[in-house]
C-alpha positions in Angstrom: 9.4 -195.7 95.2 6.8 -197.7 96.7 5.1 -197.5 99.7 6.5 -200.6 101.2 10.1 -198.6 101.1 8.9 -196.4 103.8 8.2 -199.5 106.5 10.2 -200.0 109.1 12.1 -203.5 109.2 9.6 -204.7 112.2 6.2 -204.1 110.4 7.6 -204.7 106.9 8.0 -208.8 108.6 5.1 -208.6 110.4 3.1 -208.0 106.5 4.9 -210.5 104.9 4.4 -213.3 108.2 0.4 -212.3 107.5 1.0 -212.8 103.8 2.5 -216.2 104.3 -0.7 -217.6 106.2 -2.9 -216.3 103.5 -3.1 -219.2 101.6 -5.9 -220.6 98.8 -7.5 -222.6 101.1 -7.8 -219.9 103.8 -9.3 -217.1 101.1 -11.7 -220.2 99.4 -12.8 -220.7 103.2 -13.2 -216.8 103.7 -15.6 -217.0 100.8 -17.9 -219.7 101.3 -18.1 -218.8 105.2 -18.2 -214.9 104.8 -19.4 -215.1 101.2 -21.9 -218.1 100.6 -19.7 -218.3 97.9 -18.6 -221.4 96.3 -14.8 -220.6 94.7 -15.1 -223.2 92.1 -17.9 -221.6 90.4 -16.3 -219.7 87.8 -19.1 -217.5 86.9 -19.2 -216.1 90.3 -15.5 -216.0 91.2 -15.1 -213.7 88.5 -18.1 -211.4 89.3 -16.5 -211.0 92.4 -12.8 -210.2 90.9 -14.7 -207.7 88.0 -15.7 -206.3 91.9 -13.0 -206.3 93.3 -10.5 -204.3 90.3 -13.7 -201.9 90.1 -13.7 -201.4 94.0 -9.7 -201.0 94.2 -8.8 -199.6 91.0 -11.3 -196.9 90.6 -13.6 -196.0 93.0 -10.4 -196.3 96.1 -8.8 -193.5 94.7 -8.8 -189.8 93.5 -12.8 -190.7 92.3 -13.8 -190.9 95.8 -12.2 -187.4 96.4 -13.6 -185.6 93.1 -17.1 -187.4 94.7 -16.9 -185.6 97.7 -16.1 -182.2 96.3 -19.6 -182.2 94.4 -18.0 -183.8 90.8 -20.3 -187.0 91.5 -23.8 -187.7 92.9 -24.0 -190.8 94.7 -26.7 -191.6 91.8 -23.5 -191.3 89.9 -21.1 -192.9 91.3 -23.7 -195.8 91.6 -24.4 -195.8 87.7 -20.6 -195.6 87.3 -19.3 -197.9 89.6 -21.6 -200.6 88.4 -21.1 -200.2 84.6 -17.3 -200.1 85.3 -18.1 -203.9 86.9 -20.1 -204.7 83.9 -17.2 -203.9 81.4 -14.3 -205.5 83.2 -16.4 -208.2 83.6 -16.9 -209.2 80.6 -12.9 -208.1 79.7 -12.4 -211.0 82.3 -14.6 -213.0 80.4 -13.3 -212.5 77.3 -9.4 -212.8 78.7 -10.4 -216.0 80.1 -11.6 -217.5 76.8 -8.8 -216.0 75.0 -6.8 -218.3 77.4 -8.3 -221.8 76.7 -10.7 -222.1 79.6 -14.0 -223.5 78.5 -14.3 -225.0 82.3 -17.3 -223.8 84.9 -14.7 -224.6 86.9 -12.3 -221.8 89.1 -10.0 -224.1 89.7 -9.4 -223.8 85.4 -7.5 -220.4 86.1 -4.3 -222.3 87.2 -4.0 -223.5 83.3 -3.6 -219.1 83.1 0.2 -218.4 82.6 1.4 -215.2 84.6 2.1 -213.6 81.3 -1.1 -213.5 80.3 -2.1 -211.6 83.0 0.0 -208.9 82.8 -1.4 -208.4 79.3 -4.9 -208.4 81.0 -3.4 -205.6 83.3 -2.1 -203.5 80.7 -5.1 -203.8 78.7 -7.5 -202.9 81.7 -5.1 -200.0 82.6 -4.8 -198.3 79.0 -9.2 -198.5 78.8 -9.8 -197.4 82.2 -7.3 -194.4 82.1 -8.4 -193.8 78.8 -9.6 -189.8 79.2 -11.5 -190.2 75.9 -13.3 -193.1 77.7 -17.1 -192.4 78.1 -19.0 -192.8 81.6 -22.3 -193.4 82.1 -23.3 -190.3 82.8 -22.9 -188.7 79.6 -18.9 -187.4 80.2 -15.6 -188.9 79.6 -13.0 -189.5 82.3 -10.9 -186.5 80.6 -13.8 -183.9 81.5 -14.5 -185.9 84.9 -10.9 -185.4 85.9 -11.1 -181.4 84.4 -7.4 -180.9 84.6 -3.9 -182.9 83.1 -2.5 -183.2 87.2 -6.1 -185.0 88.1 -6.2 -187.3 85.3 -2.4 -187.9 86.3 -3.2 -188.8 89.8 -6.0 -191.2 88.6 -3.4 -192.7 86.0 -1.0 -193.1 89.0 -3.1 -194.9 91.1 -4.9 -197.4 88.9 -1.1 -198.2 87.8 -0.2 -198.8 91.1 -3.2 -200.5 92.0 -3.0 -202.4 88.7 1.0 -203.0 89.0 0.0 -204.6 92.3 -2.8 -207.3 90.9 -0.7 -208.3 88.8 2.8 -208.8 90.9 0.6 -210.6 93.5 -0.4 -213.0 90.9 3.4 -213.3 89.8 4.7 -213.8 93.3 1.5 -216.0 94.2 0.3 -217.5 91.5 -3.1 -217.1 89.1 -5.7 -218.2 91.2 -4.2 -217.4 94.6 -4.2 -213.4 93.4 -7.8 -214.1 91.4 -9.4 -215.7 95.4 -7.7 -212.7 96.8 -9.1 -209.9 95.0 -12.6 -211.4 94.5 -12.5 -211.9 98.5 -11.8 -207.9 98.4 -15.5 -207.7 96.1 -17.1 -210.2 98.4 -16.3 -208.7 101.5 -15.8 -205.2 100.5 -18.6 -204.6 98.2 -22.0 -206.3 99.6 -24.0 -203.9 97.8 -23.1 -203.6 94.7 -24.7 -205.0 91.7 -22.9 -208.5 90.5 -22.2 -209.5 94.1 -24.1 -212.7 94.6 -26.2 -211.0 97.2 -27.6 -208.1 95.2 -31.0 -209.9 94.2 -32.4 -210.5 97.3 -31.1 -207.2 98.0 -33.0 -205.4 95.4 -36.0 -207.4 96.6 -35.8 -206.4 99.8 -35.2 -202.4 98.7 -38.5 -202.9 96.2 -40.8 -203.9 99.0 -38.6 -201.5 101.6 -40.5 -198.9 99.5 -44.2 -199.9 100.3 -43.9 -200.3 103.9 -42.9 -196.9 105.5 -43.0 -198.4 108.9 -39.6 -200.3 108.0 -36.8 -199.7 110.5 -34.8 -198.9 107.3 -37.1 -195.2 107.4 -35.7 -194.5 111.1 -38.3 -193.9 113.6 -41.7 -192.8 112.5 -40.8 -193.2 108.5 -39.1 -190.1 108.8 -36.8 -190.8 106.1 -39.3 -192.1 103.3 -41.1 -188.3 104.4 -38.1 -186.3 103.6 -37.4 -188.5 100.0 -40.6 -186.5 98.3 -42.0 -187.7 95.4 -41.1 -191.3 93.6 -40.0 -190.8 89.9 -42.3 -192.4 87.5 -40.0 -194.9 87.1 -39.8 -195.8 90.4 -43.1 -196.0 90.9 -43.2 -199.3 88.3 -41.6 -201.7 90.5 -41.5 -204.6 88.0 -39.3 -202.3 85.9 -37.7 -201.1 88.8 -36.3 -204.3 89.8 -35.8 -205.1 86.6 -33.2 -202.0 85.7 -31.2 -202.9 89.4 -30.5 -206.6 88.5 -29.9 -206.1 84.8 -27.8 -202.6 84.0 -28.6 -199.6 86.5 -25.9 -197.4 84.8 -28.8 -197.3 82.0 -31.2 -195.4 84.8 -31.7 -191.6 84.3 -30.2 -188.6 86.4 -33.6 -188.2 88.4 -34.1 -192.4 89.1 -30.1 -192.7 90.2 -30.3 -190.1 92.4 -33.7 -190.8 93.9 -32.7 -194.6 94.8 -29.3 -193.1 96.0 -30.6 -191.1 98.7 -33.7 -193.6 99.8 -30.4 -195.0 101.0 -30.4 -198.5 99.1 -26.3 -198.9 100.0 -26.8 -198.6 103.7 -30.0 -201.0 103.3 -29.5 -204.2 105.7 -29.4 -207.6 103.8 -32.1 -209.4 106.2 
């Protein structure tokens, strides 16, 4: 049973009359005005879908939960959630090739037949369930989730979640369900590496840390006070900036957790 089976006639039409004026052109617009996105780059539409599945299929679920009670740091749930783009990325780009496109262009993805991507859905679900599968931080998802019924609920959700990408697509079409989840990453997920506005944000975060007078420190700096000592490598800000815009799943414990709590996720884009 699905959750749609438990709506009422009224708001079950009401969903499917906002469905029907969600149309390419409207999410392509919701890009490029909410975005600065253009949705015929390729490169960048997927970035934002590898966003997107991440966003919905992993962290939106039981994760968030196992977060809060203590499993996670937010240092870790950064490193995670950003190597978790990183591989379905590049599963996107592989599934891509493996389908004939050679195009810069989005608007290749409607050569993509629907079968194909419920291949790419199965294969995303059986490696991101995979308990055996290693995180970032040095444990697999099997020791994350501690128990058979935890690892179940996971498994439930990204199937559902999964199950869902890929029946829009069916009922849609390829690049209608693509726009739609990467406007879920654009709009969803602002500060998370891959989004097209994560370098300037990590520039602004590098020099955010040599001007304690920022608003970001709340009145009087008080923030940057309370942070304590920089690691070292924080304190190398070429490398620094570096780590953020190439891989920062490859930072240490100390580094993740230290740039989690100077608060770089609630950092304003201007």
């Amino acid at each position: 049973m699905t959750d749609e089976d438990d709506l009422s006639p009224g708001v079950r039409r009401m969903i499917e009359e906002v469905q029907a004026r969600m149309t390419e052109e409207v999410l392509e617009e919701t890009l490029r005005a909410k975005a600065n996105v253009e949705p015929d780059n390729l490169a960048t539409l997927l970035d934002l879908v590898a966003i997107g599945i991440t966003n919905g299929t992993w962290r939106n679920s039981c994760i968030e939960n196992w977060h809060a009670e203590g499993r996670l740091s937010d240092g870790d749930m950064m490193r995670i959630n950003s190597h978790t783009t990183d591989a379905i990325r590049r599963r996107l780009a592989r599934w891509t090739t493996e389908a004939g496109i050679t195009s810069a262009s989005g608007t290749a993805l409607t050569k993509i037949d629907v079968e194909d991507v419920d291949t790419f859905a199965i294969r995303l679900f059986q490696w991101m369930t995979n308990p055996k599968r290693k995180l970032p931080i040095g444990i697999t998802l099997g020791e994350l989730a501690r128990t058979a019924e935890d690892l179940e609920e996971y498994e439930d959700h990204a199937d559902r979640h999964l199950g869902g990408f890929a029946g829009q697509i069916e009922d849609r079409g390829v690049r209608f369900g693509l726009l739609r989840t990467a406007c879920h990453g654009a709009l969803a997920c602002s500060h998370w590496w891959k989004h097209p506005a994560w370098p300037a944000l990590v520039n602004r975060y590098v020099s955010v840390l040599d001007n304690p007078a920022d608003p970001h420190w709340g009145p009087g700096g008080e923030w940057r006070t309370k942070l304590g000592a920089e690691p070292h490598s924080v304190q190398d800000r070429a490398a620094l900036r570096a780590a953020l815009l190439k891989a920062p799943w490859k930072l240490d414990d100390s580094t993740a957790a230290w740039i989690a709590n100077s608060g770089i996720r609630y950092l304003s884009h201007s």
